[in-house]
N, C-alpha and C positions, 0 to 999 in steps of 0.2 A: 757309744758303740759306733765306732766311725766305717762308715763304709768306701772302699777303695774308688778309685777312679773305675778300673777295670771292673768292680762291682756292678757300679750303677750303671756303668755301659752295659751292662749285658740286662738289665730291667728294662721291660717297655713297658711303661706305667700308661694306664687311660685315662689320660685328665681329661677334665671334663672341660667342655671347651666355656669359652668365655660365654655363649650367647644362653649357654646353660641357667645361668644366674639370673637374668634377666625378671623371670617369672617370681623369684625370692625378696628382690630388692623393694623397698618404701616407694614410695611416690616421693619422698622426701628425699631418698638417697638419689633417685632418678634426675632430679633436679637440679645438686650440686652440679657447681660451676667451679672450676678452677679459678685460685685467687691471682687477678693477673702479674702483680709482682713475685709474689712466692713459685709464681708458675714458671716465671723466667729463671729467678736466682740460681738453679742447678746451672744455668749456661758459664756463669763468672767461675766457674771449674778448666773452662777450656784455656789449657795454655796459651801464653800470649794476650789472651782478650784481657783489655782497657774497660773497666765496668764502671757506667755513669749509671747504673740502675737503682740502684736501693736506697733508703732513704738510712744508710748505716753510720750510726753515730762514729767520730774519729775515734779510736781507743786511746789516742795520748790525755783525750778529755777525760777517758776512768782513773777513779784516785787508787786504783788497785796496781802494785806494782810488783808484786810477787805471791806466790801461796806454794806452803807445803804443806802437807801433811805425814802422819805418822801410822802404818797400817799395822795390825798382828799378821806374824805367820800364818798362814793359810793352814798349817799342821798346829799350831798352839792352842790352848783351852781358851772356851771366850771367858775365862779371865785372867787371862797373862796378859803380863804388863812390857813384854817383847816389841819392838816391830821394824818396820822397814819405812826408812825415811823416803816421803816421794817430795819432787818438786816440778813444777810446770815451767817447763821453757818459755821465752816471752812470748812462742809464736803460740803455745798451748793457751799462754795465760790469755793472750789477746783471741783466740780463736771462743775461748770456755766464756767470754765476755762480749760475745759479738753476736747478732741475730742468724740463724744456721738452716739449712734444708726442712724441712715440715717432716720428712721420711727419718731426718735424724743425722748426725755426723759420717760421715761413710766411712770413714776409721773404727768407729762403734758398731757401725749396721754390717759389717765385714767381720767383726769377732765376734755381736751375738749371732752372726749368720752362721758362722764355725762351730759357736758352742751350740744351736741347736740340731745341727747333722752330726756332732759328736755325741749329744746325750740323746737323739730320738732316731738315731741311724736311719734319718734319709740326702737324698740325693739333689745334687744343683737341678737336676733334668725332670723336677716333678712340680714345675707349675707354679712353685712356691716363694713368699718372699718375705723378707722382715721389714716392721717397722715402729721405731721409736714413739713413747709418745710420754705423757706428763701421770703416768700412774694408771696401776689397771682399772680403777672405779672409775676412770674418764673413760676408757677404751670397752668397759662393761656398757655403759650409756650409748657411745658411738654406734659400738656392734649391732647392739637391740634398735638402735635407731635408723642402721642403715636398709634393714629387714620389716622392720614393724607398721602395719597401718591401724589404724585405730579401728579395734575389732576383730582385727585378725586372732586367730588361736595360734597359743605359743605352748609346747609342752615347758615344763617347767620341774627342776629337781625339787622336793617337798620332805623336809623343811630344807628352804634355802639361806642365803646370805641376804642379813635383815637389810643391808645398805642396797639390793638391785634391787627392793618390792616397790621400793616409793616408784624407780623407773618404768617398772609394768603399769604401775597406778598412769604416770605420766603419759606414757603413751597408748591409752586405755586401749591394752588388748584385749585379751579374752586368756588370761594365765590359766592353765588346766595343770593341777599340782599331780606330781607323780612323785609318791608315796615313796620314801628308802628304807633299808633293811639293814641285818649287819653286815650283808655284802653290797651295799652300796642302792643307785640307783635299780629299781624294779622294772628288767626290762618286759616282764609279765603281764605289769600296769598299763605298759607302750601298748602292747599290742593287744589285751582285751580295747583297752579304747578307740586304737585306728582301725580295728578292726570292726567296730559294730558305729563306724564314722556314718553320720547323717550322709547319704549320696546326695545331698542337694546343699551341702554345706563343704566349705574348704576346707582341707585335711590343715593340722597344724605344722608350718613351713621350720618350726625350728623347736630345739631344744636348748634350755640353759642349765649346766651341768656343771659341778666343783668336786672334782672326781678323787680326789684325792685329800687327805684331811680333810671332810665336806664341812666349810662354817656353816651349823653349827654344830652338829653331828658326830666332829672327826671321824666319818667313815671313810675308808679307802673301797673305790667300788671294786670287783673281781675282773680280774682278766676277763674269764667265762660273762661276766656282766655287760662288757664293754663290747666282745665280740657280738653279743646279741644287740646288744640297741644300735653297734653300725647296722649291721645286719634289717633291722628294723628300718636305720634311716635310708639304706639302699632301697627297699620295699615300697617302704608307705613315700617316701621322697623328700626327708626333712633333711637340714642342716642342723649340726652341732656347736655349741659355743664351747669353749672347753675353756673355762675360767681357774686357772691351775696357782693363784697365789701358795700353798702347799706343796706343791710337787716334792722341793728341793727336802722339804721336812717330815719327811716319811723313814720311820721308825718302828714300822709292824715287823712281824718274827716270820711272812712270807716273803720271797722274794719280790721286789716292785714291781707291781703290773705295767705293762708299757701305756704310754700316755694314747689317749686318741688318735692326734698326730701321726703318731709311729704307727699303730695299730692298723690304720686304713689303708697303709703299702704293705703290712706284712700277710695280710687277708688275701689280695690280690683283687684285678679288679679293678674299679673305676677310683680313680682318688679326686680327691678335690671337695670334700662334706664339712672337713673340722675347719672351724677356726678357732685359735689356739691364746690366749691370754697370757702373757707371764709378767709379776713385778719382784722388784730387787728388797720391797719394803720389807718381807720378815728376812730377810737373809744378808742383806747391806744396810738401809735408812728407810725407816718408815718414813722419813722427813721429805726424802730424796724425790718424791713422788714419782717414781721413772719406774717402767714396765714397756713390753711390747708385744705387737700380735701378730701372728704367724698366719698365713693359710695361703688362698688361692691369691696369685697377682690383681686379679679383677677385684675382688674385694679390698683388699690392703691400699687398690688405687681410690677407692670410694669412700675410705675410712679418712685417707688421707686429704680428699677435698673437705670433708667435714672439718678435717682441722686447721685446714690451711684458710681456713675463715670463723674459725675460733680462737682453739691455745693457739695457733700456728704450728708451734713443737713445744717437744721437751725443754728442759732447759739447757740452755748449753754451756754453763759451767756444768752441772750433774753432770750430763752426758762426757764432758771431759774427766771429772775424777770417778768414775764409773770406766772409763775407758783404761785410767793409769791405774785403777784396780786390777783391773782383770787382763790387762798387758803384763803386768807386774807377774800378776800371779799363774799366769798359763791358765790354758782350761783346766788341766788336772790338779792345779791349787786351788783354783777356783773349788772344783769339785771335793777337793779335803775341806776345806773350809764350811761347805754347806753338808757335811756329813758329820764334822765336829757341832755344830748349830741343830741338824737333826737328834742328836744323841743329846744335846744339851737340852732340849723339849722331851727327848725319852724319860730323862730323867725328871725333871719337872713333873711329869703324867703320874710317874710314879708315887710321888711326893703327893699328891694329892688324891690319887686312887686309896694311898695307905690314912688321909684322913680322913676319906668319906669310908672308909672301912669300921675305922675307928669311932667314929660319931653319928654315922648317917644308918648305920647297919638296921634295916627295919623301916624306916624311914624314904629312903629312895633308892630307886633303880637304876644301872645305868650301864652302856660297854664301854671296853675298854676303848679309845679311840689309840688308830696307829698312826696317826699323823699330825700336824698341824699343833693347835695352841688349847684347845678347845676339851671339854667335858658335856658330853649331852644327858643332862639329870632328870629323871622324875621325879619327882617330890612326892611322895604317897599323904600328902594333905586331907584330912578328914573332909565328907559329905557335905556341904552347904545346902540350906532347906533353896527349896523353888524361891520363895517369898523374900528370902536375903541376896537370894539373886538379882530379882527383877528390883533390888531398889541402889544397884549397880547399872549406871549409865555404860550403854553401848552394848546392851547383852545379846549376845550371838550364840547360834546353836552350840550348848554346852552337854558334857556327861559328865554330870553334877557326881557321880561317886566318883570323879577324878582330882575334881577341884579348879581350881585358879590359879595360878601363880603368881599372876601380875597382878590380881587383887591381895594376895598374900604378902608378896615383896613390896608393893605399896605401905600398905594397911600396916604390917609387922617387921619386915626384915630390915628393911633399910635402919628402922628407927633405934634398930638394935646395931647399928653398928658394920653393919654387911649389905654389899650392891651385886646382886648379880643379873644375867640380863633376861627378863622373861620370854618364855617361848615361843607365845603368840605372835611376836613380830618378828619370827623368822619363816611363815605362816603369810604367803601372799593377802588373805582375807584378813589377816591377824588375827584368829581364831582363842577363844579362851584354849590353855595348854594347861597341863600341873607340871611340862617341863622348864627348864631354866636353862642357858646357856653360862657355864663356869670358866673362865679365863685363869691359865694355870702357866701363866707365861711372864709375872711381873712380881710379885709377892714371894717375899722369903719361906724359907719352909718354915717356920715361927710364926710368921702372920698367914699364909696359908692353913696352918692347923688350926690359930684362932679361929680364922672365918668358917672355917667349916665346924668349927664349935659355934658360934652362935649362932648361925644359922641353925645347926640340930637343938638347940634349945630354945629356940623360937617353934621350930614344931613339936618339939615336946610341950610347949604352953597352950599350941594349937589345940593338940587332940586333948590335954588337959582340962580347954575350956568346952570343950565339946562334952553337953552332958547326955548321958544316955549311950554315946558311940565308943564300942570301943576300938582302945588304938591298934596299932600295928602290933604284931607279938616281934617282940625286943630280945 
């Protein structure tokens, strides 16, 4: 939804000024120094200048002397065998093989700058900026890291993405799980808790949210949902992470709810609250590890000394065939492309909704998810006594007529033949779950229906052995 020139001129958006942030950021983020070389290199941009700076390897020394590739139509099914031959000129090849900006190629950072004012309709003139980096699970760490002091309270989506708990763990906060629904995060939860906040205690500065497909969940949260918890973080005075690997793969039967990002200028109002995550991996190369984050300049400048003394950047050959991607294909191929890839997860959901129908009927509970790759399942696992519990290492507050799952999937399901992933560790505390996480995004519809057969006959052995209990009615 692209918004004109003459549009955004006439908005007077209130960003929040830079000194605004101050109060949010770590003592760690406070810290970052600029790395002095990396800090220079944007200068060897300026016409004319003779650069003795960098310690940049010759490229006639790389044994690389050409690469092409072969892309699909951006309108083809992902499985034609169609495509478009690309090749890197010597200055692309020599450029994709040379050490490059920490912010990212500025040929890159110019077209995903395009593509997020095309898909989240905002404006050059609202404070904001992009910036490349080596995959969102690094830029998930960065973000929490540039915010976090150890002990702080961080609201948190629940259950979340089992890969950021170890991060929470890391920089021991204080995670407060906020419970989701079938319309997404609860912003009811928000605000019974900030509202009955210890007045001699810091309110929690931020939120971690996967609004869209949520792993593991695949919930999409509600427009109505998303308005209430700005609304909230205007209030109470938190920041939003908005970790969106999903976005592009949204497949529900309502219209898309608009992202955070977008959300926070159409409200009206102060902007400047989300920062925003995007990676290429379900929609181009998991391999590629390339993503970027969107929000306030102040922040993007702070994310960006954290890397400029780490990864430094992305990679810069990715960032080159990510660029002759999406040069190639225009944004509006772009965007064919990741709505053929959305429908190709539709269908997949279905495929596996129709064998937990067929096998699990009785057995487990679950919704439908409208996005993303994911199934979030109950398992209905018969009662375990107290006494068979407590002689399981690690037991944590459980509701023993719910069961276990990752004592189950250990103990039973693997041995049969089937891995799925247990709930608990999508569960900051990793709490015993009887849910599972099903990935319905790699398996043929033939081996998909197996697994979900043996799986159901593994709990049919369950409540079988179980004597005295009876099972599910079938």
């Amino acid at each position: 939804m692209d918004l004109s020139v003459a549009d955004c001129n006439k908005l007077d958006p209130r960003i929040l000024p830079d000194e605004f942030y101050d109060s949010f950021l770590s003592n760690l983020a406070k810290s970052w120094k600029p790395s002095p070389i990396w800090d220079m290199l944007p200068l060897e941009l300026k016409p004319g200048l003779l650069s003795l700076l960098a310690g940049k390897p010759n490229p006639v020394t790389f044994p690389f002397t050409s690469l092409s590739l072969t892309v699909r139509s951006p309108e083809s099914s992902p499985q034609a065998q169609d495509g478009t031959h690309i090749t890197l000129t010597e200055e692309e090849l020599s450029t994709g093989l040379q050490y490059n900006l920490t912010r990212g190629m500025p040929i890159l950072v110019n077209l995903v700058t395009d593509l997020m004012k095309h898909v989240h309709g905002v404006c050059d003139n609202e404070g904001w900026r992009v910036s490349l980096a080596p995959g969102s699970q690094d830029l998930i760490y960065k973000s929490l890291s540039a915010f976090i002091n150890p002990g702080d309270s961080v609201l948190v989506e629940s259950p979340t993405y089992p890969g950021a708990t170890p991060i929470f763990q890391i920089l021991q906060c204080n995670a407060i799980q906020i419970f989701s629904d079938a319309e997404g995060i609860t912003a009811s939860s928000i605000e019974d808790i900030l509202n009955n906040w210890p007045s001699n205690k810091p309110k929690p500065k931020l939120l971690y949210t996967i609004p869209y497909g949520s792993n593991p969940t695949g919930v999409t949260t509600s427009e109505q949902r998303r308005i209430q918890v700005l609304r909230l973080a205007r209030k109470h005075n938190f920041l939003i992470i908005e970790d969106d690997p999903y976005f592009h793969l949204y497949f529900g039967s309502k219209p898309r709810p608009p992202s955070y990002f977008s959300l926070e200028r159409r409200l009206g109002g102060e902007i400047g609250r989300v920062l925003r995550l995007d990676s290429v991996s379900k929609i181009l190369s998991a391999g590629f590890r390339f993503g970027w984050v969107t929000g306030p300049r102040v922040l993007i400048d702070k994310i960006d000394l954290h890397s400029g003394s780490s990864t430094i950047q992305a990679s810069s050959i990715v960032q080159m065939l990510v660029y002759k991607v999406l040069s190639t294909w225009g944004i509006s191929g772009f965007l064919s492309h990741t709505a053929r890839i959305a429908e190709f997860y539709r269908a997949r959901r279905d495929i596996l909704e129709a064998s937990l129908r067929k096998h699990m009927r009785g057995l487990a509970e679950w919704n439908t998810p409208e996005a993303g790759m994911f199934c979030w399942v109950k398992l209905l696992l018969p009662p375990r006594s107290s006494t068979e519990l407590q002689n399981v290492n690690g037991v944590k507050g459980l509701d023993i007529d719910e069961g276990d799952a990752a004592l189950f999937i250990r103990s039973k399901v693997i041995d049969n033949g089937v891995l799925v992933l247990p709930g608990g560790y999508a569960f900051i505390d990793h709490k015993r779950s009887p849910y599972v996480r099903i990935s319905f995004s790699l398996l043929s519809e033939s081996e998909m229906d197996e697994a979900i057969r043996r799986l159901a006959s593994v709990m049919h052995e369950e409540w079988d052995a179980v004597s005295g209990v009876n099972g599910p009615s079938l």
